[in-house]
C-alpha positions as CSV (number, residue, x, y, z in Angstrom):
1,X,-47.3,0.1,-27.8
2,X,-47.1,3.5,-25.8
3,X,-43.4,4.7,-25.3
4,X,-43.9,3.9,-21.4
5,X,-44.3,0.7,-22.0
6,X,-41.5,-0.2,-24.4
7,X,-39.1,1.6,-22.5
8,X,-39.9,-0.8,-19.1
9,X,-40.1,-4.1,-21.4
10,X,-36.6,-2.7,-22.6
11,X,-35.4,-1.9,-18.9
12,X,-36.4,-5.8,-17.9
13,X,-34.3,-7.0,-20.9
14,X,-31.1,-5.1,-20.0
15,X,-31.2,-5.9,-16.2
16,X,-31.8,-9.6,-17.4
17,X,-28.3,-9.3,-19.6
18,X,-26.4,-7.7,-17.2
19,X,-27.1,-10.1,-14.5
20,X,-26.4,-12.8,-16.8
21,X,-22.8,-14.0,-17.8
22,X,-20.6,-12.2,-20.1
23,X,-19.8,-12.9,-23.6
24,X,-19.4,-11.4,-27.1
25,X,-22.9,-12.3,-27.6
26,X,-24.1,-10.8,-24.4
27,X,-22.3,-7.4,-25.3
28,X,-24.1,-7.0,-28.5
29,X,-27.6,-7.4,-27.0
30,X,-26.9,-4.7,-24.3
31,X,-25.7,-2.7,-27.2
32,X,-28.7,-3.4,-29.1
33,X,-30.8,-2.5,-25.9
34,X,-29.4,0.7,-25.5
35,X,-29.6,1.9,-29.4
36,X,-33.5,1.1,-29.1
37,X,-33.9,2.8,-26.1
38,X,-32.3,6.1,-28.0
39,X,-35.0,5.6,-30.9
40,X,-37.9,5.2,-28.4
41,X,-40.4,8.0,-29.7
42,X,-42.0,11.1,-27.0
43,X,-39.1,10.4,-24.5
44,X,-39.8,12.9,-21.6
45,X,-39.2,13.4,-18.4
46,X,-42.4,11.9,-17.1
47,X,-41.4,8.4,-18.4
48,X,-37.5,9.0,-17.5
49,X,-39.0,9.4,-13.4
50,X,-41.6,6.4,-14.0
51,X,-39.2,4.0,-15.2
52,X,-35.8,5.1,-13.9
53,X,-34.2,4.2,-16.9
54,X,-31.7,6.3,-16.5
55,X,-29.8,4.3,-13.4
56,X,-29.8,1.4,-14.9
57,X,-27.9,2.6,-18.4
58,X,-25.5,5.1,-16.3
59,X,-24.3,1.9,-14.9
60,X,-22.9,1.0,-18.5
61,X,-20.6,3.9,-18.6
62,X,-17.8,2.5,-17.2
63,X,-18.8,-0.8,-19.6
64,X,-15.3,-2.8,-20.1
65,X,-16.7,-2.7,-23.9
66,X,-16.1,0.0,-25.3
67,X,-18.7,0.4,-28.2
68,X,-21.4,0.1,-25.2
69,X,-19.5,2.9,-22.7
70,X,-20.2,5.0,-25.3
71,X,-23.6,4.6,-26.1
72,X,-24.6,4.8,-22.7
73,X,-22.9,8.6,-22.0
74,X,-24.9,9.5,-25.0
75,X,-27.9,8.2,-24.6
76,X,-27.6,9.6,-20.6
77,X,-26.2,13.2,-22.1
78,X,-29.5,13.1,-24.1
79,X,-31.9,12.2,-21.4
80,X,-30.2,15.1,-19.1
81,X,-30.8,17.8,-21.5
82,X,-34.3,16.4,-21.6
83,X,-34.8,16.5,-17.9
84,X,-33.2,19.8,-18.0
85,X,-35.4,21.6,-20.7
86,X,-38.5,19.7,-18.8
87,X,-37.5,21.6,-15.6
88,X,-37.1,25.2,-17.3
89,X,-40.1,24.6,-18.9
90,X,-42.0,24.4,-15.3
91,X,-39.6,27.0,-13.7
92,X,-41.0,29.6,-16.8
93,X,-44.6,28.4,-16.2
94,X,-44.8,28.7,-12.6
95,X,-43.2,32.5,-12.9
96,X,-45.4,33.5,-15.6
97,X,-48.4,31.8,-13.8
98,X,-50.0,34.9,-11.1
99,X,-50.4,33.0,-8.0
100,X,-53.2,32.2,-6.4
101,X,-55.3,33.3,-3.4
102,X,-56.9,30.3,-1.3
103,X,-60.9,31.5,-0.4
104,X,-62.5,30.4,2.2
105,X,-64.8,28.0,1.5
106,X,-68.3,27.5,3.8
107,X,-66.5,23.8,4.5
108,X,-64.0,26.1,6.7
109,X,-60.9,25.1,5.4
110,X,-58.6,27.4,7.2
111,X,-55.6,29.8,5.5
112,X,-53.1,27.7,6.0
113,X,-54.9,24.3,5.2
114,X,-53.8,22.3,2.2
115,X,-56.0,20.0,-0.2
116,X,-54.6,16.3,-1.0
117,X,-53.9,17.8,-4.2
118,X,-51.9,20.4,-2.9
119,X,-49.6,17.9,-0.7
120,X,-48.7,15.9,-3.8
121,X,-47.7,18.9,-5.5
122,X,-45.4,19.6,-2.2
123,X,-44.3,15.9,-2.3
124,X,-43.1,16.5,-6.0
125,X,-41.7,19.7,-5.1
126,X,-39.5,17.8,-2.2
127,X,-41.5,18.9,0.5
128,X,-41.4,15.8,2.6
129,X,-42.3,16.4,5.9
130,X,-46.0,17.5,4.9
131,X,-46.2,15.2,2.2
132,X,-44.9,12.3,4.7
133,X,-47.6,13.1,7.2
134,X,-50.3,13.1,4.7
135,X,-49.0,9.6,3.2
136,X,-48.6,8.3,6.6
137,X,-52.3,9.3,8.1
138,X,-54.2,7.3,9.8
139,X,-51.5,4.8,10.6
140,X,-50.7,4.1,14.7
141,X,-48.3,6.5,15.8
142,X,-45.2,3.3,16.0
143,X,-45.4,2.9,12.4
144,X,-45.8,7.0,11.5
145,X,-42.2,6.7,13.5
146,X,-40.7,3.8,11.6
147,X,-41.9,5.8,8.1
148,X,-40.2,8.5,9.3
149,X,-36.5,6.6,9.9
150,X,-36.8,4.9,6.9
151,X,-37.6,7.7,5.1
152,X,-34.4,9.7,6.9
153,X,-32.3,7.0,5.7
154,X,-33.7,6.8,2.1
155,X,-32.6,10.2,1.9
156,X,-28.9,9.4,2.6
157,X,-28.6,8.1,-1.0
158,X,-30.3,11.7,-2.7
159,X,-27.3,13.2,-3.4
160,X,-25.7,10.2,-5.5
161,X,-28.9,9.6,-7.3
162,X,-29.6,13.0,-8.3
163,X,-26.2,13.2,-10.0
164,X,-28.1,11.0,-12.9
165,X,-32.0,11.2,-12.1
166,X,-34.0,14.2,-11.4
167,X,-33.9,15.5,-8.0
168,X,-37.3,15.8,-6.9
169,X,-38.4,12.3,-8.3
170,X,-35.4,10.7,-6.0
171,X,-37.1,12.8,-3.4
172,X,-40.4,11.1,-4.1
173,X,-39.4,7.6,-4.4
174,X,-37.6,7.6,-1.3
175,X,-41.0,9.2,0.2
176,X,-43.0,6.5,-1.2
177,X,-40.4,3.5,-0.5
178,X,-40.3,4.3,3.0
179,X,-43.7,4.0,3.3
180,X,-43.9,0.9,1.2
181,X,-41.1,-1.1,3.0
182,X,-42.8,-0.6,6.4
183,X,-45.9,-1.4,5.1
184,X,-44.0,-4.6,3.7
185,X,-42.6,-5.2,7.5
186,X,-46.0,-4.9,8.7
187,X,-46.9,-8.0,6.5
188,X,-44.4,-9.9,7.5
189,X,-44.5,-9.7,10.7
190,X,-48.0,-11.0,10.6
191,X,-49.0,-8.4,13.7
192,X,-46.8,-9.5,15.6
193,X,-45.5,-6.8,17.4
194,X,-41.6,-7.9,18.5
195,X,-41.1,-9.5,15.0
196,X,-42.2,-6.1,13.9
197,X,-39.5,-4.5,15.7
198,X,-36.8,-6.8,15.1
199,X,-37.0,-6.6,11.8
200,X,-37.4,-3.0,11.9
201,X,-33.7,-2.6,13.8
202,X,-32.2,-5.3,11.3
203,X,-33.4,-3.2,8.8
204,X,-32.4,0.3,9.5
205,X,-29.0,-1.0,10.6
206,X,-28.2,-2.1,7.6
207,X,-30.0,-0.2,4.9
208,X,-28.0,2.9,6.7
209,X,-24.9,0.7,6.5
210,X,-25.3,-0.7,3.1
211,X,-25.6,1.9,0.0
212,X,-25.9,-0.2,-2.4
213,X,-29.3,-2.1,-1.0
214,X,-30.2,0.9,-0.6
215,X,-29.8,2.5,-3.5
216,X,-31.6,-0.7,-5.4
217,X,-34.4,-0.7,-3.2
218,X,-35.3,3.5,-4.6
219,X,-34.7,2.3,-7.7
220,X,-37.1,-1.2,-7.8
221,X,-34.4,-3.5,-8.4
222,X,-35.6,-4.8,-4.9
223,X,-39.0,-5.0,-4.0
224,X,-40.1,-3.8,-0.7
225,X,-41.8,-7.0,0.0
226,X,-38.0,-9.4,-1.0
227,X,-36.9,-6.5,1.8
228,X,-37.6,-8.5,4.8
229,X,-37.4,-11.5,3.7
230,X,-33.5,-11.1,2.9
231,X,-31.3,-12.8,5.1
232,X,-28.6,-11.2,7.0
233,X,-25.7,-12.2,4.9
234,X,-27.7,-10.9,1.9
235,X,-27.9,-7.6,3.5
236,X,-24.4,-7.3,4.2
237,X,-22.4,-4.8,2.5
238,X,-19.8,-6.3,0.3
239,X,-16.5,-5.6,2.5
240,X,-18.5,-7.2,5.2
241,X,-19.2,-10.5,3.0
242,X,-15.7,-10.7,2.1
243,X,-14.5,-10.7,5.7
244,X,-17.0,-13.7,6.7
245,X,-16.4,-15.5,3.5
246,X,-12.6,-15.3,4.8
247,X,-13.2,-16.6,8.2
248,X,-15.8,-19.7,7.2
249,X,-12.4,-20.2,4.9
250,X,-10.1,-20.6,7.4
251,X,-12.5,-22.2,9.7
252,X,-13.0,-24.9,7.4
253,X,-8.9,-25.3,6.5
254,X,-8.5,-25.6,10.6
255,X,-10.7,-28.9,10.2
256,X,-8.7,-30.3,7.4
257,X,-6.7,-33.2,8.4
258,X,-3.8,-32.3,5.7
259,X,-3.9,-28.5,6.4
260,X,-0.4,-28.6,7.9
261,X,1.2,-30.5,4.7
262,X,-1.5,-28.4,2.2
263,X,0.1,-25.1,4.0
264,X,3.4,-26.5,4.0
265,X,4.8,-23.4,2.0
266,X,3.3,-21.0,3.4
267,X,4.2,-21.9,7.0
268,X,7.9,-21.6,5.9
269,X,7.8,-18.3,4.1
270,X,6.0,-17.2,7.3
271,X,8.8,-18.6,9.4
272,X,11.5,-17.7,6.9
273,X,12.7,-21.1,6.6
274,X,14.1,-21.0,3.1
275,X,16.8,-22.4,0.8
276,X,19.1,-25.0,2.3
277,X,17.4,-24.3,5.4
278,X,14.4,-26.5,3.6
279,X,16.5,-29.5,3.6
280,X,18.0,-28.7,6.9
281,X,17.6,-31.5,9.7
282,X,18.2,-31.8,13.8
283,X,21.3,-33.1,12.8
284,X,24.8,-31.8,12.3
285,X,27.1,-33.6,10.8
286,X,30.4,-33.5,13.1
287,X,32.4,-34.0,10.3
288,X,31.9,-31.4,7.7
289,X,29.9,-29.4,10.2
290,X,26.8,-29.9,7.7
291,X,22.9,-29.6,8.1
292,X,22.0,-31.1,5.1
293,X,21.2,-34.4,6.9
294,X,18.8,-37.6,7.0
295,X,17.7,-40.0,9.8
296,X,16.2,-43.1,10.4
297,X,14.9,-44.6,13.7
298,X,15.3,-48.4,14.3
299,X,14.1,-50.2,17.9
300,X,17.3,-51.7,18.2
301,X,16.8,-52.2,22.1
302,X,14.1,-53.2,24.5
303,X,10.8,-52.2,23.8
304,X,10.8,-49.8,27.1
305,X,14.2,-48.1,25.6
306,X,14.1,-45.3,23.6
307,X,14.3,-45.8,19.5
308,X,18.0,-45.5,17.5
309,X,18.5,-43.1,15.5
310,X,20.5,-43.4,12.2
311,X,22.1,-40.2,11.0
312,X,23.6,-39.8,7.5
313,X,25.3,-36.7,6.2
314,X,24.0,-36.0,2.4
315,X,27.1,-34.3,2.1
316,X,30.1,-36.7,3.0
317,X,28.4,-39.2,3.6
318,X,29.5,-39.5,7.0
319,X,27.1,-42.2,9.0
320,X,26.5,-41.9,12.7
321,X,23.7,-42.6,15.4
322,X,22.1,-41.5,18.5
């Protein structure tokens, strides 16, 4: 099995663990992932930007166990001095390399013309805006428009991503996943062109709002075409899923029938109503000028009088009504 290969199988086997529940047993596979993915043979920086491996075990840094934390900075210390040799590499090539004179062919391609082969190298080398309109040809100016926003807002999570991937491959994917996820919104919407725009605006809201969506949907772990078909809690940001979580909460607890005995406590403390004042009563007891009181009410008149009450005083014992 090419080294490609065994690194993506190995990907899908550690995003399967840490989506699963935790466990002793759980900890030792993700630790046995990552030890196999630091024996994987030819590891380069072709396969590191194919597979992204590298965001998904820089998330294990911070691993509550231990053993695995420190796997993971390895394994991502080794990677970056890969990607970095890679780079110098190219950087010492392309000096060394004399450069080259476009000639004018008899098809009339003009000085300033570029070949499709020419635009991917642009793309690689993070020139988007040339390498977006040659992805994007041929496409009905609305769309070229929507590629571009989603492309603009892509771009918002470069800087983060770079810190652990290389920076022109992040460039790249968020080229390629803007066109992909309108592409995907196109499908959706069946051709349908308010659909196409509503979900458009739902979209770009918050995928600008929401970095973490984001950020999955560059790296894969959310496929362009799940994208739209995610519903609007989903695509909340996590502060935001809190707050409504919170509010359905309390929404439901106003519908209780018991709420007021169920919050008894807490409507105390909020009134300050502690201590003796717990056991306090309405009445005072004229004798020992006590509040620690109980009362009964007894229809000891006509039915159109008011009830009587029975006081007595917990503390002396004193008896009295009203």
């Amino acid at each position: 099995m090419s080294s490609i290969k065994t690194v993506r199988l190995l990907k899908e086997d550690l995003l399967k663990e840490l989506a699963s529940p935790g466990g002793d047993g759980r900890t030792e596979k993700i630790l046995d992932i990552v030890q196999r993915l630091d024996r994987v043979d030819n590891m380069d920086l072709a396969i590191l930007s194919d597979t992204l491996i590298g965001a998904s075990v820089s998330k294990l840094k911070n691993h509550e166990d231990g053993d695995v934390a420190s796997a993971a900075k390895k394994l991502v210390k080794k990677w970056k001095s890969i990607a970095k040799q890679a780079q110098g590499n190219d950087v010492s090539a392309a000096t060394a390399a004399p450069a080259a004179k476009p000639a004018a062919s008899a098809g009339g391609l003009g000085h300033g013309a570029s070949t499709p082969g020419q635009l991917k190298r642009m793309a690689s080398a993070g020139s988007s805006d040339l390498s977006g309109d040659a992805e994007w040809q041929g496409l009905p100016q609305l769309r070229i428009n929507i590629c571009k926003k989603l492309h603009t807002i892509f771009l918002l999570s470069r800087d983060d991503l770079s810190k652990e991937l290389n920076g022109s491959a992040v460039e790249q994917l968020c080229l390629a996943r803007a066109g992909e996820v309108e592409a995907a919104i196109d499908v959706w919407s069946r051709g349908v062109k308010q659909s196409y725009t509503d979900k458009v605006r739902d979209l770009v809201f918050n995928l600008k709002k929401n970095g973490a969506i984001r950020d999955q949907v560059i790296l894969g772990e959310i496929s362009p075409e799940q994208l739209p078909r995610m519903s609007a809690g989903e695509l909340q940001t996590e502060e935001k899923a809190k707050e409504r979580d919170e509010t359905l909460r309390k929404l439901q607890d106003s519908r209780r029938l018991d709420w007021e005995r169920a919050n008894e406590k807490k409507i105390n403390d909020m009134c300050g109503i502690k201590g003796d004042l717990l056991k306090a009563s309405l009445f005072t007891c004229g004798r020992c000028k006590s509040i620690k009181t109980t009362s009964t009410q007894k229809q000891t008149r006509s039915a159109d009088e008011p009830m009587t009450v029975f006081v007595l005083c917990m503390n002396c014992g004193n008896r009295w009504k009203c």
